[in-house]
N, C-alpha and C positions, 0 to 999 in steps of 0.2 A: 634441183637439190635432191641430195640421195634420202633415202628411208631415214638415213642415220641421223642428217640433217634436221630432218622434219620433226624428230622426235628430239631431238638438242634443244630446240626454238621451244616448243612445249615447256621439256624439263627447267630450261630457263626461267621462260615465262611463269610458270608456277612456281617456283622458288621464289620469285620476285613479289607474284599474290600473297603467297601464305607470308613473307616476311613483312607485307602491309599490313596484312590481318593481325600478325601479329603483333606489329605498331598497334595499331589501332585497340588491342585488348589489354596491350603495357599501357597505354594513358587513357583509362577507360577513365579513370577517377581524374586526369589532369586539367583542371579549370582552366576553360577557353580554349580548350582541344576541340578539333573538327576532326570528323573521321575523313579518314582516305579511301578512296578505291582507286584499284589497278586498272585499267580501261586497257582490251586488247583487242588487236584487228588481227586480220590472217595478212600474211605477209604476198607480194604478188607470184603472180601461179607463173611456171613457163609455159611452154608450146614445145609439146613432144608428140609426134604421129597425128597432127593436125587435132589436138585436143589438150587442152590446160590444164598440166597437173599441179597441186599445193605445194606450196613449201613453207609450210607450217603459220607457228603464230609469230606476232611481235608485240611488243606494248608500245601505245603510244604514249601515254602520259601515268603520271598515279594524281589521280582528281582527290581535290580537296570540297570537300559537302559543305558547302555553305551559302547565303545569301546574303548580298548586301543591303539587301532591304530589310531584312529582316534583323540583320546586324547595325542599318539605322535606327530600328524603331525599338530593338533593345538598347543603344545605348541613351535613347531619348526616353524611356520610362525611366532608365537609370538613374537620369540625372532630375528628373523630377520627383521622382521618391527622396534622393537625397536631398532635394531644396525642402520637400515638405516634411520630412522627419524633422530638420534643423529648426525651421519653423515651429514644428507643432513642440516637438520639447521645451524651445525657449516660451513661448506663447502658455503651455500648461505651469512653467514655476512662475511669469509673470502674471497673471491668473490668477495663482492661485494664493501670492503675496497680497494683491490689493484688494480679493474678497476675505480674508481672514481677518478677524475680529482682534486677534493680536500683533496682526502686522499693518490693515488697513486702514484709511483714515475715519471712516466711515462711525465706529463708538468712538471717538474721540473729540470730534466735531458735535455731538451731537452731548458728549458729556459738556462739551465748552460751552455751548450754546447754554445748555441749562443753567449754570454758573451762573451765566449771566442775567436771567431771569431770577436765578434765586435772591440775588444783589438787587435786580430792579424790583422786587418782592420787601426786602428792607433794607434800605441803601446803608440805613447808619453801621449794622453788624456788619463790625471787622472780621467773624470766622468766616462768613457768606462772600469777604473778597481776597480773604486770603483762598479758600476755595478756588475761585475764579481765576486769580494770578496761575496757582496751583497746575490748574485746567490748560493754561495757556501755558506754561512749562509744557506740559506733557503733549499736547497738540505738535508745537514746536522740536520736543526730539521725537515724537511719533514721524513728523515731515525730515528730519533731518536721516530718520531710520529709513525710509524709503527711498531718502536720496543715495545712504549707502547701498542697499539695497542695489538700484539701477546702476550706481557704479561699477560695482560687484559683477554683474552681469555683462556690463558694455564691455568692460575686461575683458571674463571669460569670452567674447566676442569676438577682440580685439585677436585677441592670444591665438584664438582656433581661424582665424583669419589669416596671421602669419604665419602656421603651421599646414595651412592649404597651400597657402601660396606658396613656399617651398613644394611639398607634395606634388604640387602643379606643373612647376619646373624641373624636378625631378623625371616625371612623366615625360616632359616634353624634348628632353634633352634625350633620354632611351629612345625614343621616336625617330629624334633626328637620327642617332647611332644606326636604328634598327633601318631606316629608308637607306642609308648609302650600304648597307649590308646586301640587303634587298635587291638594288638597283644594281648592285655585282652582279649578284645571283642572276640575275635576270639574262643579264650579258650572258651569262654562258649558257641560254637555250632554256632551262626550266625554271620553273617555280619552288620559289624556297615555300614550301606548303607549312615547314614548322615554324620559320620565322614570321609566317602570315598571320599563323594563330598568336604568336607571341605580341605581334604589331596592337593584333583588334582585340586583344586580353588588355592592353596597354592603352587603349583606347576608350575600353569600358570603363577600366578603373579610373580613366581620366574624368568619364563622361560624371561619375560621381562626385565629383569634386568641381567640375563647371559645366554647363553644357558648349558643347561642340559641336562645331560645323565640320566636316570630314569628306575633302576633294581628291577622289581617285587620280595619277597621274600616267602619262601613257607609259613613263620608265619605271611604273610598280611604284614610285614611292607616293605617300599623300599627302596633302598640306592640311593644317587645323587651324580652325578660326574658329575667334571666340568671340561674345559680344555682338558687336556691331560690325564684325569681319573686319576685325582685329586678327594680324597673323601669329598664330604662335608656333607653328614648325611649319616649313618651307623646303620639303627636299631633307638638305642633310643639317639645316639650319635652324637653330631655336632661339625663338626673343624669350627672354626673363621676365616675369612678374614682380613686382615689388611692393610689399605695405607700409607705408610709409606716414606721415603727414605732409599731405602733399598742399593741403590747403590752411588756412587760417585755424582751420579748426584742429584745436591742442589734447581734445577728446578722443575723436576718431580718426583712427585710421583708414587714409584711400589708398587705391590699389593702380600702381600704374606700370606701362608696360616699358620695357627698356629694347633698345633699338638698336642693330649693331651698325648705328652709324656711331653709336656713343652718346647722344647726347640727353638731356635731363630726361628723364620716362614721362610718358606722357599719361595724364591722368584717363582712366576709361572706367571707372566706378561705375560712374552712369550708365555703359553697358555692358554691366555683368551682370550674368542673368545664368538660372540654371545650379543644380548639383549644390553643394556646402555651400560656396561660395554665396551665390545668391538668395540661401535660404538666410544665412550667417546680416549679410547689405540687409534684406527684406526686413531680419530680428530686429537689426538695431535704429529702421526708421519707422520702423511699425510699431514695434514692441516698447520698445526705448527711448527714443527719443521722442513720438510725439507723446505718450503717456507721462514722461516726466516733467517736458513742458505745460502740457494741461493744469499737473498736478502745483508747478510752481506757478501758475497763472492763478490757478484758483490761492493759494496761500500769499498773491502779491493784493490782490483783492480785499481778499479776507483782514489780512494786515494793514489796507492804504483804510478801507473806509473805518475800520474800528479807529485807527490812530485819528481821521478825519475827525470824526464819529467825539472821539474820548477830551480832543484841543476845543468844542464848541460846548464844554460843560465847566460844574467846579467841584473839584475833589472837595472832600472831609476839613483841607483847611482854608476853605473861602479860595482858595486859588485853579487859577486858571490852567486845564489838565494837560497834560502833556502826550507824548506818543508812547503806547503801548509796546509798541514792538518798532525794534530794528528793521530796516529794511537791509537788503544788501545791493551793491552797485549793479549797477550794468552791466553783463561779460564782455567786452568789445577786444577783440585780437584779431592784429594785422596780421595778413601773409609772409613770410617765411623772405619773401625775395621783393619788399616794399622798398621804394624808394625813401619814403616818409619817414622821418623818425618817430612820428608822435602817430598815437590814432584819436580819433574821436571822440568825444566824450557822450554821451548818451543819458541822457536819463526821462522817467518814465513825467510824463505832464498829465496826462489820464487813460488810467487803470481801465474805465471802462473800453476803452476803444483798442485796447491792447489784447494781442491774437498770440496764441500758444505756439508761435512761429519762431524760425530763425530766419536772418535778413540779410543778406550780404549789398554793402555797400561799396562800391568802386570807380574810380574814376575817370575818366576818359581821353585827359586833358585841359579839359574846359569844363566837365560839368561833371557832375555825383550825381549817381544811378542806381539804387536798389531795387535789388528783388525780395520777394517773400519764398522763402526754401520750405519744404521738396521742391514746389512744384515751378520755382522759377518766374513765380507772378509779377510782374511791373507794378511798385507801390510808387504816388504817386510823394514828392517831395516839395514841400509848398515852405518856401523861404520865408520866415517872419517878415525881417527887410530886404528890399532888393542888393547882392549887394555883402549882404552881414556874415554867409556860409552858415548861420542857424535856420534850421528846416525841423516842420514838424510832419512826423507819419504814425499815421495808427497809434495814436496813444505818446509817440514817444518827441523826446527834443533832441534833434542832432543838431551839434554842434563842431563844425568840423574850422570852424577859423582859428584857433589857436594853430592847426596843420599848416597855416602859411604866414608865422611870427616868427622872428627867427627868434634863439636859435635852431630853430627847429628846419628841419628841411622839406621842401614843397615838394608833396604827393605828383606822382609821373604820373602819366598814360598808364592803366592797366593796374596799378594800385588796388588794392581790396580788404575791405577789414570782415571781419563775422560778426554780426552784433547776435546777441542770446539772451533777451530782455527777461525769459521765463526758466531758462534751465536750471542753473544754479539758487534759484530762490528758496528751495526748499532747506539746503545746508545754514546759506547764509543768512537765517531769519534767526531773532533773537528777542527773547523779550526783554523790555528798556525801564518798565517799572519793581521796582522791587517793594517797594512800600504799599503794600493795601490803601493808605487812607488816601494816594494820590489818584485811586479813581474815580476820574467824573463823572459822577452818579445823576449831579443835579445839574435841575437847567442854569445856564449864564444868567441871564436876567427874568425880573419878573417886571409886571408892568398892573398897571391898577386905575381904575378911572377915578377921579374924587367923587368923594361922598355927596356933593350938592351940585352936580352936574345936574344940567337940566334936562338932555337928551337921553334917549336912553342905550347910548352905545354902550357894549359889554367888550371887553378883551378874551380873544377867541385862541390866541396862543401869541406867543412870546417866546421868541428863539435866537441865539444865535445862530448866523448864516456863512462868518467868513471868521475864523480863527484868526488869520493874519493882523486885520483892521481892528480888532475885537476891543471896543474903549467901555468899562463898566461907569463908567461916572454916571452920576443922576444927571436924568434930562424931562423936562417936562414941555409935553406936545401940548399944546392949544389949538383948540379948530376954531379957525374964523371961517367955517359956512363952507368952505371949498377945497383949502389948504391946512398944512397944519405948521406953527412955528414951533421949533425944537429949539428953546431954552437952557442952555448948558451950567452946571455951578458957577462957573465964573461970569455969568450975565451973556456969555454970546448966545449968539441965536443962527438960528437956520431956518429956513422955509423949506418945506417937506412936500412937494405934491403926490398924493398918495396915487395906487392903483385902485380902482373900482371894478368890482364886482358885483353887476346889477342882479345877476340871478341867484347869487344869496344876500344881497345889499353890506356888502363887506369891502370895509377899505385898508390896504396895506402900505405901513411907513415901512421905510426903514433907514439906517443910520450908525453908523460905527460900526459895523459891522453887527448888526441885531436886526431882527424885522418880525416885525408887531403887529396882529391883524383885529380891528376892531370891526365889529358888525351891530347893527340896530341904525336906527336914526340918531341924529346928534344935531345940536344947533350950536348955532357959535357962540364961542366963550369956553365951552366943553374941554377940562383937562382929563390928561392921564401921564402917570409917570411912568418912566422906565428904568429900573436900578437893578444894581447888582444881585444877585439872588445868593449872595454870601451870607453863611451861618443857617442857611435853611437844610439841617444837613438828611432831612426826614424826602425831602424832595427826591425823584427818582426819573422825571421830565427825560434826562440826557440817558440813563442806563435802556431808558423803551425805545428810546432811538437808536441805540446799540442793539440789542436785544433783536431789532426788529432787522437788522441787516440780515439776520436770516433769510428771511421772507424776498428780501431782494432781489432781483433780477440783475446780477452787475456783470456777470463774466461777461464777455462781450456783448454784455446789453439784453442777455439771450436768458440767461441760466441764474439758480439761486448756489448758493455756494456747495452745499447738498446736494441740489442738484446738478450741476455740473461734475460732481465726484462720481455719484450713480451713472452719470454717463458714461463716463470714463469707463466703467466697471461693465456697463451694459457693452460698451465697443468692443474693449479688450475681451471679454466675456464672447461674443459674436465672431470676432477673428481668431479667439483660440479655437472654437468650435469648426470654426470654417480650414484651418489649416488642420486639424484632426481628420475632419471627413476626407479634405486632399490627401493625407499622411494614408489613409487607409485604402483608398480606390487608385492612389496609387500604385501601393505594394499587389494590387491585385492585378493590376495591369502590367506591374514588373513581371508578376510572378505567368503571366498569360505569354509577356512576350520568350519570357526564360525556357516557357516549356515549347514553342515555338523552335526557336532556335535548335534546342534539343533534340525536335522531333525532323531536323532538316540537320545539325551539326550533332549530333550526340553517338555516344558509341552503344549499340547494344548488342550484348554481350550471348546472347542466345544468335543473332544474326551471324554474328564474326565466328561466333562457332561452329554454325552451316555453312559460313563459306569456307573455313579450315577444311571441314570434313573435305568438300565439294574437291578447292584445291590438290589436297592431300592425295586422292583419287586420280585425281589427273596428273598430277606429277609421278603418281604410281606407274598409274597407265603409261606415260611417257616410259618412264624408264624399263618398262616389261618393253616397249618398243624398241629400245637400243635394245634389250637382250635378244629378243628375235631378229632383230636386225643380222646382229653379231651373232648369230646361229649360222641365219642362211649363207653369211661372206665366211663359214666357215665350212661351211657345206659345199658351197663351191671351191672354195683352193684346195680342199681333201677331194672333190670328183676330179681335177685334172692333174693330179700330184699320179 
């Protein structure tokens, strides 16, 4: 190659640098730009007079600066800061509703409770239970405020759930566009270096929104998987996300993926994990829903034993006291695509043994199968009769036989209903007495030894036990020595053999639903009556056994009703803290990998300047080489003219 040649290849080749350099300082500012460099080799020499001379330069490629490792591990803090911002916002308003004195339940519980004391302090003042009625209003929309509350929020939840999930698909569909672009480009020998940054810019903003798996492919394009390696672009190919109700449950919404084979999406909630989405999942089973459950667990508690509590006493007019408060039903909802017409009916048999759980029950063909949700635990179903389709678990009675009477139609294979014994409790609780003087303050019965009893047994309490059986008539016990006969008004009788209790010498009848403990020695012959404790209205017997449910251990056999609230407060209080400190070592790890990136993809503008100059020089130099070139071939045609 001639002089003129050599300095052409040059003048080229730096025109092609400085217009990289020059790229590269137009998007100095352009988010998810990778700078370029010109990469050049010398072009190959000939063989002239047995010695090889240049023939200048060439470029082989214009490299793009970057790392895919590094471009993993930034789009994977990406997605973790955005799961733990989502987290720690919702986590900071739920927080910060159920430690506030005006939103929590915590002084309003604790006003109630005293009410009730004030009444068991003098049962007869009607202002001390109008008070108390008063207290249970306000308890009652304090719990119904809460409920709106979590409503409120599983929404806003709801809502930023389906506006991902678009987002999501949005992303993934530019993906697919960008990979068969891509895969053109490739075909023709280079690398599309702008549409590479445009890909992993599109890939980050994805990573925010879920986390992502990301499979380099040998034709430049890459496939993303989500979840569980779930695919969501394939080449030039993209599945759809969808939010939907995909399960029984009328609340929340799940997220399934659709298939271009067409058919129903398939639910994968379960493994979304990562970026909004999975902060958005975490909010509403963390935050949300077991928090509201607790909270209706605690107010189904609270409500079964006072009502228990208030039916084993007698209000102000001699009569037998009724339930304080409304309960509300069972939430029981089939799935979407049941065979079954009917579902189940449910309801609660004991409070104590009842878990701030959701339960899905489903069928299999031949036999009903639940679990306890989140975590899919096998609860065990023990049929009353063999036979009847009523089963009792954890607290509750299922009653699933009416599902096979016509005309109802019998539950298929695969069948599943949601049952949600604690969610909605807090909406649907109501209080049932409106009249102050209907609460039972005093005990059901009282009981009294006769006056010329010969032994010296004393009556140690006298209660009623079973509201249902509860018969006030007078009855009068006689000991003959071992048993006792129970004497009714109308002359019947019964034989009573009591329980004994040697280490306080205390013997227990009982009968109609009352039970009576007498302690001391007795000989036989020894009466004692048991009547009605009507018109005693100074009595307060039944309101201390209210009162004292405080004190009680009922939520699952564990906790006082107080206490279990402060639990509540103490967890949610712990996980908001704990997704704050992830919110913040996150952002610091984002901000570690960003600069990262930068200092391997980023443009700096002092560098691209020195190599402008550098460039600049050399393409100068080049072209003073054509001009002397173009001297000397003119130096010669003028020597031989």
């Amino acid at each position: 190659m001639s002089i003129m040649g050599t300095a052409v290849s040059g003048l080229l080749a730096y025109q092609r640098a400085l217009a990289t350099t020059s790229h590269n300082i137009s998007n100095a500012a352009t988010e998810g730009y990778s700078r370029q460099r010109t990469l050049l080799e010398t072009q190959n020499p000939y063989m002239l007079g047995g010695k090889y001379i240049g023939q200048g330069v060439q470029i082989t490629a214009i490299e793009r600066m970057q790392s895919d490792l590094v471009n993993n591990q930034l789009r994977s803090s990406t997605s973790n800061n955005s799961y733990a911002t989502v987290l720690a916002g919702f986590a900071e308003n739920v927080d910060l509703v159920l430690a506030d004195e005006t939103t929590g339940l915590e002084p309003v519980l604790e006003s109630f409770f005293n009410s009730l004391q004030d009444v068991a302090g003098d049962p007869r003042s009607v202002p001390n239970r109008t008070v108390m009625l008063n207290e249970a209003e306000t308890l009652v929309e304090r719990m119904s405020q809460l409920n709106r509350v979590f409503d409120q929020q599983r929404s806003m939840v709801n809502g930023q759930i389906e506006v991902t999930v678009d987002e999501i698909n949005q992303y993934s569909k530019s993906l697919a566009d960008l990979n068969n672009r891509i895969v053109s480009d490739y075909t023709r020998g280079s690398a599309p270096n702008d549409l590479l940054d445009r890909r992993d810019q599109l890939l980050s903003e994805l990573s925010e929104k879920i986390d992502v798996s990301v499979n380099q492919q040998d034709d430049g394009s890459v496939s993303v998987f989500i979840g569980n390696g779930q695919a969501l672009v394939m080449g030039a190919t993209a599945n759809a996300l969808v939010a939907d109700h995909l399960s029984a449950d009328r609340e929340n919404l799940r997220i399934g993926l659709k298939t271009s084979a067409g058919n129903a999406p398939i639910d994968v909630t379960r493994f979304m994990s990562g970026g909004e989405i999975g902060g958005l999942l975490q909010t509403r089973e963390q935050m949300l829903d077991g928090p509201q459950n607790e909270i209706g667990l605690i107010a189904l508690n609270l409500a079964t034993q006072l009502n228990a509590q208030n039916r084993l006493g007698l209000d102000l007019n001699g009569e037998q006291g009724q339930d304080i408060f409304t309960l509300p039903p069972v939430a029981v909802n089939a799935k979407t695509t049941n065979t079954a017409s009917e579902s189940p009916t449910v309801t609660i048999s004991n409070v104590s043994e009842l878990t701030a759980s959701d339960y899905r029950l489903s069928y299999d063909g031949s036999n009903y199968r639940m679990l306890r949700l989140p975590e899919n635990a096998a609860v065990a179903l023990n049929e009353t009769v063999p036979g009847s389709g009523i089963f009792e678990a954890e607290g509750m009675t299922i009653d699933t036989s009416a599902m096979a009477t016509p005309p109802a139609s019998v539950p298929a294979s695969g069948d599943n209903w949601l049952i949600q014994p604690t969610r909605f409790a807090n909406s649907g609780l109501e209080v049932a007495i409106k009249d102050p003087a209907k609460i039972a303050a005093a005990g059901a019965i009282t009981a009294e030894p006769y006056p010329l009893n010969a032994g010296e047994g004393r009556i140690v309490s006298a209660r009623a036990v079973d509201a249902d059986t509860l018969d006030l008539s007078r009855v009068v016990l006689t000991f003959d020595g071992t048993d006792f006969t129970a004497v009714a008004e109308d002359g019947s009788s019964t034989v009573l053999v009591p329980d004994y209790d040697a280490t306080t010498n205390t013997m227990t009848v009982a009968l109609n639903g009352w039970e009576v403990e007498i302690q001391g020695d007795m000989v036989a012959g020894d009466e004692f009556v048991v009547e009605s404790n009507a018109g005693n209205g100074g009595d307060n017997r039944n309101m201390l056994a209210m009162a004292d449910i405080q004190n009680l251990r009922t939520v699952e056999g564990k906790s006082t009703i107080q206490g279990s609230y402060n639990n509540i407060l103490a967890t949610v209080g712990s996980q908001t803290r704990q997704a704050q400190i992830s919110r913040d070592s996150s952002a610091t790890l984002l901000a570690a990998a960003q600069a990262q990136r930068e200092s391997i993809s980023g443009v700096n503008l002092d560098e691209e300047a020195a190599d402008m100059l550098r460039y600049q020089q050399a393409y100068e130099a080049s072209a003073q080489v054509i001009a002397v070139a173009s001297q000397m071939f003119d130096t010669i045609i003028n020597a031989v003219r």
